[in-house]
VMD Tcl script that builds the backbone (N, CA, C; Angstrom):
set m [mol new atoms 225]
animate dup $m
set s [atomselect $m all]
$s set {name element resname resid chain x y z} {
  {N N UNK 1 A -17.674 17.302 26.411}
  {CA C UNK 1 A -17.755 17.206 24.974}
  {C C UNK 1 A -16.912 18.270 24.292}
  {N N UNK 2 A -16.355 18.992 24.760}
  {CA C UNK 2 A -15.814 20.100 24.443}
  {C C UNK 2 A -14.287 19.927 23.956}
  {N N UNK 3 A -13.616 19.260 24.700}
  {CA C UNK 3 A -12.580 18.458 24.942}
  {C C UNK 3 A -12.287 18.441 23.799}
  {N N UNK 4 A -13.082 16.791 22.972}
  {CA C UNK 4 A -13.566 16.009 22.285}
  {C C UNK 4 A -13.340 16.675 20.532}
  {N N UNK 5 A -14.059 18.176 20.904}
  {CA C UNK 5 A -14.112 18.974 19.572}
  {C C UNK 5 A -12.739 19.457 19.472}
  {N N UNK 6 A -12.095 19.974 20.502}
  {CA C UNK 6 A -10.989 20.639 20.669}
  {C C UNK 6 A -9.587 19.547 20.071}
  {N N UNK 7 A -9.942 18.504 20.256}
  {CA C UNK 7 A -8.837 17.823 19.950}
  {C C UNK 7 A -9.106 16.955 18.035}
  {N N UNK 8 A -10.028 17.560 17.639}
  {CA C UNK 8 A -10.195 17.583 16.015}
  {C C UNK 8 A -9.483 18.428 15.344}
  {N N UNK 9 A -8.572 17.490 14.248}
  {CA C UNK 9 A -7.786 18.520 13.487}
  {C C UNK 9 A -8.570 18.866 12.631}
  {N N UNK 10 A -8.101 20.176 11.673}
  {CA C UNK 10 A -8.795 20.670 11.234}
  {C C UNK 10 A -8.566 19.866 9.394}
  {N N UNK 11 A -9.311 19.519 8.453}
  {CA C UNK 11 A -8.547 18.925 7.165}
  {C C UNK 11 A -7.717 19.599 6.857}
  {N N UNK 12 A -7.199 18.846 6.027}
  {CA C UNK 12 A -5.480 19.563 5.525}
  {C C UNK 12 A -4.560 19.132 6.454}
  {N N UNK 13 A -4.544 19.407 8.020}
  {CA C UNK 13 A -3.747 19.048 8.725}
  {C C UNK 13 A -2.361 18.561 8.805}
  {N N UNK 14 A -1.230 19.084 8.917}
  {CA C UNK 14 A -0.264 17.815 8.736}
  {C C UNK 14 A 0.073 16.967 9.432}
  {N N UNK 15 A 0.234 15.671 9.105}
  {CA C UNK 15 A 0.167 14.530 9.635}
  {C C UNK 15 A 1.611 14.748 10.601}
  {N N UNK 16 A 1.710 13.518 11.609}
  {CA C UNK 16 A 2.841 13.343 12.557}
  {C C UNK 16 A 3.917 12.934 11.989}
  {N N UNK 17 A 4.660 13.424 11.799}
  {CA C UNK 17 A 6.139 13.074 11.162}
  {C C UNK 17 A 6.185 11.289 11.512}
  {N N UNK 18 A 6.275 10.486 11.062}
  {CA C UNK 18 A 6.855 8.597 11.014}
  {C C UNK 18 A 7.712 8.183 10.142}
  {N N UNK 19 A 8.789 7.741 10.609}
  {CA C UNK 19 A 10.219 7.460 9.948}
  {C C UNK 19 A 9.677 6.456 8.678}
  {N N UNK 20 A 10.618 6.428 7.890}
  {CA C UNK 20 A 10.583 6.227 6.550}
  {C C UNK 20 A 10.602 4.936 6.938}
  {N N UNK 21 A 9.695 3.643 6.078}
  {CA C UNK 21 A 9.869 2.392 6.365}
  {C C UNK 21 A 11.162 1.780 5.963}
  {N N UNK 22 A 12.011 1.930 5.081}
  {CA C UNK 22 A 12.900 1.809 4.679}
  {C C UNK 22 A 14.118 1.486 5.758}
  {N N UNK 23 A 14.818 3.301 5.474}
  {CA C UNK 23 A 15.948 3.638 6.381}
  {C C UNK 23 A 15.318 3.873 8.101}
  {N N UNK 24 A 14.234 4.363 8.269}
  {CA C UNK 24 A 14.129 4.837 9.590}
  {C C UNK 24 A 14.578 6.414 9.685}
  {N N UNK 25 A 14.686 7.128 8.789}
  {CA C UNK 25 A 14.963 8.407 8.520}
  {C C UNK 25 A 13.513 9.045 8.941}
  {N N UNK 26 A 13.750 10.550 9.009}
  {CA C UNK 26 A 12.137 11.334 9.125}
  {C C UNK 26 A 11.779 11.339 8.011}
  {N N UNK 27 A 10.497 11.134 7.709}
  {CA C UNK 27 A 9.860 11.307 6.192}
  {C C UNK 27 A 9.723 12.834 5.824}
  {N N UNK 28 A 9.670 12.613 4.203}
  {CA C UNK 28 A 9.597 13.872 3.725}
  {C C UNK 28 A 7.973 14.060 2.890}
  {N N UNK 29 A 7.420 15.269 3.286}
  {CA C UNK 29 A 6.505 15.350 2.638}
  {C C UNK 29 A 6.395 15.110 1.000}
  {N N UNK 30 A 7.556 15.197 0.304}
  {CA C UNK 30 A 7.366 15.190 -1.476}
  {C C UNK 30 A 7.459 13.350 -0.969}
  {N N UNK 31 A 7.856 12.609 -0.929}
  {CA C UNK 31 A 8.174 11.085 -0.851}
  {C C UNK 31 A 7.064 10.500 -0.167}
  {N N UNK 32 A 6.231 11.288 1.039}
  {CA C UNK 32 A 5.918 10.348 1.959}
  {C C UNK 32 A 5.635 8.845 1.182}
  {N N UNK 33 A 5.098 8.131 1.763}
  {CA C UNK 33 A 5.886 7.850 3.696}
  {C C UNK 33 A 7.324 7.814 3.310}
  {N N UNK 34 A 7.842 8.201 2.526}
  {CA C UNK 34 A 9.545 7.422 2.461}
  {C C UNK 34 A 10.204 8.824 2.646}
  {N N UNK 35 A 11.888 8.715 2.981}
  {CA C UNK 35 A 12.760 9.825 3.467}
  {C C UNK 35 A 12.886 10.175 1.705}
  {N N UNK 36 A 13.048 9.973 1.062}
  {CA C UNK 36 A 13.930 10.221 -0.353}
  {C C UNK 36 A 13.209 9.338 -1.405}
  {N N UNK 37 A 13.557 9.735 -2.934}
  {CA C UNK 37 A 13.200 9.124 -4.005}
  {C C UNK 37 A 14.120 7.567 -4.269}
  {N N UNK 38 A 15.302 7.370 -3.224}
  {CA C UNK 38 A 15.658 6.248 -3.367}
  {C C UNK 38 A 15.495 5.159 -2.367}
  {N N UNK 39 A 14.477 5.779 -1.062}
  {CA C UNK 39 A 13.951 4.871 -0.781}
  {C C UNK 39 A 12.614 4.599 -1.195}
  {N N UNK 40 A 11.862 5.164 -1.732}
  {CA C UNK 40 A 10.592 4.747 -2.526}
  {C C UNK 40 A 11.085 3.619 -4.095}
  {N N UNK 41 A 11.710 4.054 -4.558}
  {CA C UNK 41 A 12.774 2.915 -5.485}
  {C C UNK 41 A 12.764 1.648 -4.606}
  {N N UNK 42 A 13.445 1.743 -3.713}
  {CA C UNK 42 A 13.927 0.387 -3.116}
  {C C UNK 42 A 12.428 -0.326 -2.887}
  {N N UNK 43 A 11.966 0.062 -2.280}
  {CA C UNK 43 A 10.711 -0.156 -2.075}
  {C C UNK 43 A 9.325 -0.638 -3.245}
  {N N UNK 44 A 9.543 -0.049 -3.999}
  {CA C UNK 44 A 9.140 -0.783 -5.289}
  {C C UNK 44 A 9.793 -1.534 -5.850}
  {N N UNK 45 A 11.468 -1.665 -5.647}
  {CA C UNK 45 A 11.554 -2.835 -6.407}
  {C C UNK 45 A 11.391 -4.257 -5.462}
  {N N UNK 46 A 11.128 -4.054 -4.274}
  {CA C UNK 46 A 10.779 -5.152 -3.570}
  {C C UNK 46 A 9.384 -5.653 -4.165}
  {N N UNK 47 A 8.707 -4.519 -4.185}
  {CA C UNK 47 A 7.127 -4.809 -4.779}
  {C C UNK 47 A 6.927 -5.505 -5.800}
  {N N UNK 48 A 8.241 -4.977 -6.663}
  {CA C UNK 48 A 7.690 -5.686 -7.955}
  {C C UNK 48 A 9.083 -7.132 -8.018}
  {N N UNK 49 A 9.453 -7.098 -7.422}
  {CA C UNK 49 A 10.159 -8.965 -7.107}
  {C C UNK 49 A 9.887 -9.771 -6.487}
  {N N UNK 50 A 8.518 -9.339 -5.858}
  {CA C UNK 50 A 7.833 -10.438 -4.950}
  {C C UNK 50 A 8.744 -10.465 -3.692}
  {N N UNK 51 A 9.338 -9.654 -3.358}
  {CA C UNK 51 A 9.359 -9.564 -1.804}
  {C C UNK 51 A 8.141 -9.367 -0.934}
  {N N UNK 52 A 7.332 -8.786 -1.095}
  {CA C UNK 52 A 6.094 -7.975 -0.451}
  {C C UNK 52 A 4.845 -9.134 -1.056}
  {N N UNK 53 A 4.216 -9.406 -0.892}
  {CA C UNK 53 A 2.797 -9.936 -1.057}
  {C C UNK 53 A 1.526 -9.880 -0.429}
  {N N UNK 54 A 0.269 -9.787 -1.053}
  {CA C UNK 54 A -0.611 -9.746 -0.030}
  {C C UNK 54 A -1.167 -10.734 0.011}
  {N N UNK 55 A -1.354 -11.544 1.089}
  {CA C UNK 55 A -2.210 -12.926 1.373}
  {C C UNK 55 A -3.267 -12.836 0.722}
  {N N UNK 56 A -3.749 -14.267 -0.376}
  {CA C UNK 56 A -4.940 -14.505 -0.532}
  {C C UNK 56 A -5.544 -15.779 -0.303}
  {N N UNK 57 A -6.389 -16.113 -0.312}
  {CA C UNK 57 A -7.020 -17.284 0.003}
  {C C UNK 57 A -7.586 -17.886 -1.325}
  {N N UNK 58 A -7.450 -19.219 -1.757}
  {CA C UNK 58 A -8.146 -19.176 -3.356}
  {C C UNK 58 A -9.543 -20.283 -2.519}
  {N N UNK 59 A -10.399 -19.473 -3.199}
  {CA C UNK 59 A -11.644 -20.097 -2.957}
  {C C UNK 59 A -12.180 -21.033 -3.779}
  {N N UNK 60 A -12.673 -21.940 -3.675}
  {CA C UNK 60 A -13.777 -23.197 -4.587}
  {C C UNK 60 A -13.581 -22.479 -6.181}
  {N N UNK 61 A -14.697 -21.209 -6.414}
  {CA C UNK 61 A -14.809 -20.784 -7.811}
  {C C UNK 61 A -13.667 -20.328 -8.510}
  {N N UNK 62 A -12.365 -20.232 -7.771}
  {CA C UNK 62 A -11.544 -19.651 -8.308}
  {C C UNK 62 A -10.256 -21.073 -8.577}
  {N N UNK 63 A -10.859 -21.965 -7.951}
  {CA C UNK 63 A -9.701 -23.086 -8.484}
  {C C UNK 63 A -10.631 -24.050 -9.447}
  {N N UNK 64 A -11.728 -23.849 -9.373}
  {CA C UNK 64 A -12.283 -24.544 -10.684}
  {C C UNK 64 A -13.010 -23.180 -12.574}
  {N N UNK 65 A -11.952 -22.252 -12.068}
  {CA C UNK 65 A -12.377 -21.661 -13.140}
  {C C UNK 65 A -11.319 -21.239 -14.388}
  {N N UNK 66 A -9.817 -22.178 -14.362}
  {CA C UNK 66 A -9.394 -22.403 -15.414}
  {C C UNK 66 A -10.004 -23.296 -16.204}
  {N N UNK 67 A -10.816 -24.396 -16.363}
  {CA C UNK 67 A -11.062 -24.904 -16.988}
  {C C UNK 67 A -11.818 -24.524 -18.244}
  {N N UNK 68 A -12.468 -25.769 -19.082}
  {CA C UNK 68 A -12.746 -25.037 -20.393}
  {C C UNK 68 A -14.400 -24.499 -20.547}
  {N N UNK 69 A -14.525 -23.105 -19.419}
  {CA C UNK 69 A -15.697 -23.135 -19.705}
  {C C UNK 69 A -16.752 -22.594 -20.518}
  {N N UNK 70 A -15.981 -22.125 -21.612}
  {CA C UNK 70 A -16.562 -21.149 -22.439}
  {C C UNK 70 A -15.408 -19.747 -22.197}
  {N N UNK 71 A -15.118 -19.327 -21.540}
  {CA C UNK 71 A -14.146 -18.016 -21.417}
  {C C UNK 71 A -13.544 -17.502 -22.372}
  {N N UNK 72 A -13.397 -18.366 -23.123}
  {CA C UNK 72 A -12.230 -17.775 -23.955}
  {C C UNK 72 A -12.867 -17.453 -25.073}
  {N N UNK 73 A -11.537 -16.736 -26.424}
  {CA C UNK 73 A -12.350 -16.432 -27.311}
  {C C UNK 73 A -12.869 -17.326 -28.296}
  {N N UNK 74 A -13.818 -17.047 -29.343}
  {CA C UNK 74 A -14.592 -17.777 -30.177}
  {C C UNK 74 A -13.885 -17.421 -31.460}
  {N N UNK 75 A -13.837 -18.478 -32.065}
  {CA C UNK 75 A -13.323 -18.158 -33.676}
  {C C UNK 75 A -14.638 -17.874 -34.585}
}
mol reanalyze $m
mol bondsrecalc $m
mol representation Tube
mol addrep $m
């Protein structure tokens, strides 16, 4: 058990250096995870052009809840 304790970092810790998803460069701590401020750029603008997405599933309540069910506002 000793082992076990011994191999706990302590918080704060710094993490293992992992290349920038981008370029494959070493990451920099001000950017992480990215090497530079122009690969965090690139990277958001994928985000925001719909390169990147996260899978969803539309369920029953969520394809019958455009309709008119009261939601909206009242005059």
């Amino acid at each position: 058990m000793k082992a076990a304790a011994a191999r706990k970092k302590p918080p704060g810790a710094a993490l293992p250096p992992r290349p920038c998803p981008i370029c494959g460069k070493p990451s920099v701590a001000a950017f992480r995870p990215f090497c530079s401020k122009r690969c965090a750029d690139i990277d958001l603008h994928r985000w925001l052009g719909g390169r990147y997405v996260i899978p969803a599933s539309e369920t029953d309540d969520d394809a019958g809840s455009s309709g008119g069910d009261g939601g909206g506002t009242r005059e």
